[in-house]
N, C-alpha and C positions, 0 to 999 in steps of 0.2 A: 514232504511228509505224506506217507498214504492215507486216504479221506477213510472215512470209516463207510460202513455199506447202510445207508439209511433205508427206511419203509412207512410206510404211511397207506391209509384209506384215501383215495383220490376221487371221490363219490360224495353227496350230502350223506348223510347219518338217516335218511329215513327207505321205510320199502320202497323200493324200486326195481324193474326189469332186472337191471344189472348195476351191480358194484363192481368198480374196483379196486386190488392193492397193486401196489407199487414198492418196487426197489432199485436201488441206486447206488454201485458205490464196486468196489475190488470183488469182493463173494458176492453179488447179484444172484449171478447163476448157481454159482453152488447153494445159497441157503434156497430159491426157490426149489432146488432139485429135493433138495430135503424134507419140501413141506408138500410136495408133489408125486403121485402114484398115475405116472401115463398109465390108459388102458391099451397094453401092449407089453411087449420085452423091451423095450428101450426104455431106459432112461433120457429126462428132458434133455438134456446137454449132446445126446447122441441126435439128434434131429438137429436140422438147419437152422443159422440164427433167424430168426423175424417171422417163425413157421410158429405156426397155430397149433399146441398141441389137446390132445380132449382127454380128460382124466379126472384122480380125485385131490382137493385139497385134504390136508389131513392136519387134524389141529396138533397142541404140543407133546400129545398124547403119541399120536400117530394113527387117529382114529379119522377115519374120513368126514367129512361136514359139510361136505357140498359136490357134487360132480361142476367143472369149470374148463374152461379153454387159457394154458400158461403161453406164453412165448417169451423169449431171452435176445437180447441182443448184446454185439462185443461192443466196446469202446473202440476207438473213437466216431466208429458208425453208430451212434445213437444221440438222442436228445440231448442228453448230460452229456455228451462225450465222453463217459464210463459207460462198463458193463450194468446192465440193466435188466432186469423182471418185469411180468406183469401177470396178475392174474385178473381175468375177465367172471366174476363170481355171478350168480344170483342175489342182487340186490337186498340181501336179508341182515340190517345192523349187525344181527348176531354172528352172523356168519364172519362176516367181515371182520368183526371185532376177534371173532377165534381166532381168524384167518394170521390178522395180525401179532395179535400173541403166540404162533408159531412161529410166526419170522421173526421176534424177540428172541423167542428161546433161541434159536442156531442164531444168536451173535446178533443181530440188524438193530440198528436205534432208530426213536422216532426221528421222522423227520422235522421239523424246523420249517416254519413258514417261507413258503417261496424257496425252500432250499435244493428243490430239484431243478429252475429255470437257474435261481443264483450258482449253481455248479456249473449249469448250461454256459452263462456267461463268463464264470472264469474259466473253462475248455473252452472257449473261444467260438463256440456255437453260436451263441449271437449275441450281441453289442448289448449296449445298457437300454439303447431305445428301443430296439427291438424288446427287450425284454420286458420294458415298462408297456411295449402292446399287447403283451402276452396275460397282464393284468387287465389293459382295457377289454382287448377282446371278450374274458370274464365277465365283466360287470357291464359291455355295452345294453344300453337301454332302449337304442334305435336302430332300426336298419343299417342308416348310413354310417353310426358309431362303428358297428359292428363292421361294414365295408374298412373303413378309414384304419381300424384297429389290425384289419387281415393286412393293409398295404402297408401299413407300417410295419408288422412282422416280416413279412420279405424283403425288408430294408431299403423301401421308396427314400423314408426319411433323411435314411444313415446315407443314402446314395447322394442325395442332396448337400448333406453338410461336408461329405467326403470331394465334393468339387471346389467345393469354397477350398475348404483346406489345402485342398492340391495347388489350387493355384497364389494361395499365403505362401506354400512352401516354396515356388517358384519364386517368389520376389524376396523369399530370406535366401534360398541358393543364391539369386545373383549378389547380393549385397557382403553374404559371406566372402563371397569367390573378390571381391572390391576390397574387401577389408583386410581378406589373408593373403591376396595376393596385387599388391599396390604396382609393384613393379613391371606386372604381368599386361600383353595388350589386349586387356578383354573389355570391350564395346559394352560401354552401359547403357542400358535401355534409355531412349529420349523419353525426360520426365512428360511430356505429356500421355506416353503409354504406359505408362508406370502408372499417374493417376487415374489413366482411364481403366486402368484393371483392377486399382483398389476402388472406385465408385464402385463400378462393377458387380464385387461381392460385397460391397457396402449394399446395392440395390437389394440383390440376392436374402442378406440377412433383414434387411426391410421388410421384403415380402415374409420373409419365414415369421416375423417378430406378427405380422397384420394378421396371419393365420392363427395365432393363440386363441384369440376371440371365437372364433372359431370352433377351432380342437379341445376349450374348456366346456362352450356348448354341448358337444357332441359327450362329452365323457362325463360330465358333472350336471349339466344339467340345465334349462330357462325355468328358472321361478317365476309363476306366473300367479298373482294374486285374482281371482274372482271378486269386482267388488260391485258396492250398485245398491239402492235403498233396499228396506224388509219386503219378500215376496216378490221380488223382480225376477224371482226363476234364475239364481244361481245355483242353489242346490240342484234345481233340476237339469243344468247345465253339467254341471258336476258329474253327475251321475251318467248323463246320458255318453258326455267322453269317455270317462271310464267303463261303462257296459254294464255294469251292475247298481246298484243302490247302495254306492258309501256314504250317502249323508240323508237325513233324516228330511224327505218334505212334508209341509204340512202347508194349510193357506193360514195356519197364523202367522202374522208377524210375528219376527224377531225367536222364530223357533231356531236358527243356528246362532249359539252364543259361544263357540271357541272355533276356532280354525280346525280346518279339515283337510288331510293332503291326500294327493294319488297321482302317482307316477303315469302316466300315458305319454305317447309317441303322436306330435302334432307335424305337420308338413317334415317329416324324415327326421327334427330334433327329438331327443329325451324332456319333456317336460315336465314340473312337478307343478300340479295346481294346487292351487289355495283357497277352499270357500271361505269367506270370511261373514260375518255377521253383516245383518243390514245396517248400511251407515245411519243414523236417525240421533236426532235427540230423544233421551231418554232419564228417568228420574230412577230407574233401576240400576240397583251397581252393580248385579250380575251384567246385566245387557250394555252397561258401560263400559267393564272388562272389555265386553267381546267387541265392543266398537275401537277398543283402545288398539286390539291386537290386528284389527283390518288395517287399520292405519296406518301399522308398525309392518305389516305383510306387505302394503302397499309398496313404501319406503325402501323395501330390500327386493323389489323384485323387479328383472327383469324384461318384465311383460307385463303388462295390465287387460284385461277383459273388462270393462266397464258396461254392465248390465242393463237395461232397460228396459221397462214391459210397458209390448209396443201396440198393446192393448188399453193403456190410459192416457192422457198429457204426456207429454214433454215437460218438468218441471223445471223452474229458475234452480232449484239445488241438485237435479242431476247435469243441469249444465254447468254448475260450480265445480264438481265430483269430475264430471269429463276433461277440463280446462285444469283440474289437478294432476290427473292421470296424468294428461298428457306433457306434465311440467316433469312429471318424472323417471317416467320409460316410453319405451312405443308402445302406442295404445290400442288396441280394435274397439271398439262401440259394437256393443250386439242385442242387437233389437231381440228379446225371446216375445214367448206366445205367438207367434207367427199364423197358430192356426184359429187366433179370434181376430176380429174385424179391429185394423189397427185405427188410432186416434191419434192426433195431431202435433204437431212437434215444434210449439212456437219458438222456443226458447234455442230451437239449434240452428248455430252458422257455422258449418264447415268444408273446408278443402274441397272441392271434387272428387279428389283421390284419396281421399284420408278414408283408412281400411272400415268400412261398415257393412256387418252381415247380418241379418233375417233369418232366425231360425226358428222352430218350433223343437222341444225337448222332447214332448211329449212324443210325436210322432214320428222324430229323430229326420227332419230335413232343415236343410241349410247345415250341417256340421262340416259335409265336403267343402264349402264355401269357407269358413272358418277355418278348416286347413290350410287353404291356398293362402288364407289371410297371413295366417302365423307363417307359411311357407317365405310370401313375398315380404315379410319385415326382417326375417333372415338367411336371406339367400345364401345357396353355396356359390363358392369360387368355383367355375366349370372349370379356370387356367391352373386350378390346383387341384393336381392329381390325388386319388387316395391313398393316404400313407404319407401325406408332405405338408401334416398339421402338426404345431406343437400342440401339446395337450396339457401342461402341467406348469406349475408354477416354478420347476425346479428348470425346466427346457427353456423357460421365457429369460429367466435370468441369466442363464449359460448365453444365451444367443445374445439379447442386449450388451453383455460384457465383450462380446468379437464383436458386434459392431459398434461400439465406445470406440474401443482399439482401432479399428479400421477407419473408422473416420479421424483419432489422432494422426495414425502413421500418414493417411494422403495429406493433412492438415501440416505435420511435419516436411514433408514431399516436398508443399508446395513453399514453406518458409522458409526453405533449403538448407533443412537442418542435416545432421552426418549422417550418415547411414549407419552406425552406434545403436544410435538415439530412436531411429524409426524401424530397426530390428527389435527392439524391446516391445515397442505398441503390437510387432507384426507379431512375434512370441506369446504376448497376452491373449489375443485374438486365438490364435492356434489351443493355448491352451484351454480357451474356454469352448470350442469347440470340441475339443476331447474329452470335455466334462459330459459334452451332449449323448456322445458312442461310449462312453467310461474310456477311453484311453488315458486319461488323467483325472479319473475321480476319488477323490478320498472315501474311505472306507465305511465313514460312519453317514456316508449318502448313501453309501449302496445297501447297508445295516436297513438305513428304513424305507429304501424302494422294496426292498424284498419282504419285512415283517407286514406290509398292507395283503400281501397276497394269502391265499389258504393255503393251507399245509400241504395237500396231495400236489401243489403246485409248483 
């Protein structure tokens, strides 16, 4: 059945340089021609597809509203693999918003969240995982997010699962060709090359399964709780990673009583920090709130910064606070005040190598050091390339289920069950690979990979 021609603002909603709209769908070109006045005798459609044309948008009126640059392209040379629009406007909501109600009027409907990449994927333009980078790359929050999200769009990923696959299919051809043709003298592989090819991509889906840790990092984020007695300089910690003043200093204690977050990019991860109130006993039930909710920040994160000002003692209860930390994530120790004369640290015995960095807030030195820190607690895999990260909890479970399967079927191999019995395991595997690319995904998965995305998307 032919799609209908969708359109959408593809831009935030606020002024900016430039907006744009977008269309998608059998009339693409015809409805942009209609809401378009080239500065010229030509009509858009008489220009070349993917050529930049200069002219006027004209709302449903036929009244012009903006001078803008359109270009059109045919299917299945484009993104969607349909015919396609674009107008490149002046950033002006209003604009935009006429812009769009012209393309209503000649026939266009709105578009549907993610329903220009989800076209993309069913023309065959790119796969499911490709498609779910098309979202990360959106929302990357770090350099390397954003690296990992480009190589998964050109199909590092899908290139990877696609060898697994190929060679499952290789040991269901031969087992078919055994089973349909018994009388036939076709040489069966000696089982120990048989097993040695399903380890093999057993190994293969091991590594892919170790990279999740990873690729949720990169896309979702290390929660890292700030924690450490009143007035140890985590607010001003806080602040000084972030660059501006989100959280309130004062030299009173006990001035942060609820949590406070801020997204920044530590050693090439997404992180979200967390100032949390000063740990202390307290007879106040506000200030006990906000120590309930450090504790609870503590608990859920995966990173701790354990504070210290390294300008008083060393106390028996921040070395209680430190030896908790460290019972629960990996931890860094961060000596602040840096730029007063430090005092003495009876109470601490640790590691040689257990990550501790010296900074001043105030003056903004040592925080390079503190990168490296968080750097070296989560290292990247240099042996995995960008683009050959799961990233989601839908990816982790597809691949777990091929490698359940692959280790039955060698497990099968080696108990020398029929080759029946151990094309069934090797069919499950495959199919759960297909889940990865969508070659076999049910509909109401692809329903909510695509409703997380924006609409121009």
């Amino acid at each position: 059945m032919e799609r209908d021609t969708i359109a959408a603002i593809s831009t935030a909603p606020v002024p900016s340089a430039i907006g744009i709209l977008r269309l998608s769908g059998p009339r693409a070109a015809e409805i942009a021609q209609k809401c378009f006045k080239p500065l010229g005798h030509k009509g858009l459609t008489d220009y070349p597809v993917r050529y930049l044309v200069y002219g006027d948008l004209l709302d449903s009126g036929g009244q012009p509203i903006d001078r803008v640059l359109c270009t059109y392209s045919r299917g299945p040379a484009s993104y969607t693999g349909e015919d396609t629009a674009e107008f490149q406007c002046h950033g002006s909501p209003m604009v935009l918003s006429l812009g769009l109600e012209a393309l209503f009027a000649q026939g266009a409907r709105q578009a549907g969240p993610g329903e220009f990449t989800r076209r993309a994927f069913l023309n065959g333009k790119l796969d499911l995982a490709q498609a779910e980078a098309v979202g990360d790359l959106l929302e990357a929050r770090s350099r390397e997010g954003a690296r990992h999200a480009a190589g998964q769009l050109t199909g590092a990923l899908s290139r990877k699962i696609g060898d697994i696959y190929s060679a499952l299919v290789d040991v269901m051809a031969h087992f078919h060709a055994v089973l349909d043709y018994p009388d036939e003298d076709i040489d069966p592989f000696r089982m120990e090359e048989l097993s040695e090819l399903l380890e093999q991509q057993a190994g293969e889906l091991r590594r892919l399964l170790a990279s999740c840790r990873r690729g949720k990092q990169l896309t979702q984020g290390v929660p890292c709780a700030i924690v450490g007695r009143p007035n140890a300089g985590k607010s001003s910690l806080l602040n000084a990673l972030a660059g501006y003043e989100r959280a309130i200093v004062t030299d009173v204690p006990g001035t942060t009583r609820d949590t406070v977050e801020v997204n920044v990019e530590l050693g090439g991860l997404p992180v979200r920090l967390i100032d949390t109130a000063g740990l202390r006993d307290s007879d106040d039930p506000v200030e006990q709130l906000g120590v309930a909710r450090s504790r609870a920040a503590m608990e859920s994160s995966m990173l701790l910064m354990v504070v210290c000002d390294g300008s008083v003692p060393f106390t028996r209860e921040d070395a209680a606070l430190l030896e908790q930390a460290m019972a629960l994530a990996p931890t860094i120790l961060v000596w602040s005040k840096s730029d007063l004369p430090s005092a003495p640290a009876p109470f601490l015995n640790l590691p040689e190598e257990f990550p501790a960095v010296s900074l001043s807030a105030q003056e903004g030195t040592g925080l390079e050091a503190l990168e490296e820190a968080v750097a070296a607690l989560f290292p990247r895999d240099q042996e995995a390339p960008y683009g050959q990260l799961l990233t989601n909890q839908r990816q982790e479970e597809a691949a777990r289920r091929a490698l359940e399967a692959v280790v039955r079927a060698r497990e099968a191999l080696e108990a020398g069950v029929t080759p029946d019995a151990l094309l069934t395991d090797a069919e499950e595997a495959l199919a759960a690979l297909g889940e990865l690319t969508g070659q076999s995904v049910r509909e109401d998965v692809t329903d909510r990979i695509f409703s997380k995305f924006c609409v121009g998307k």
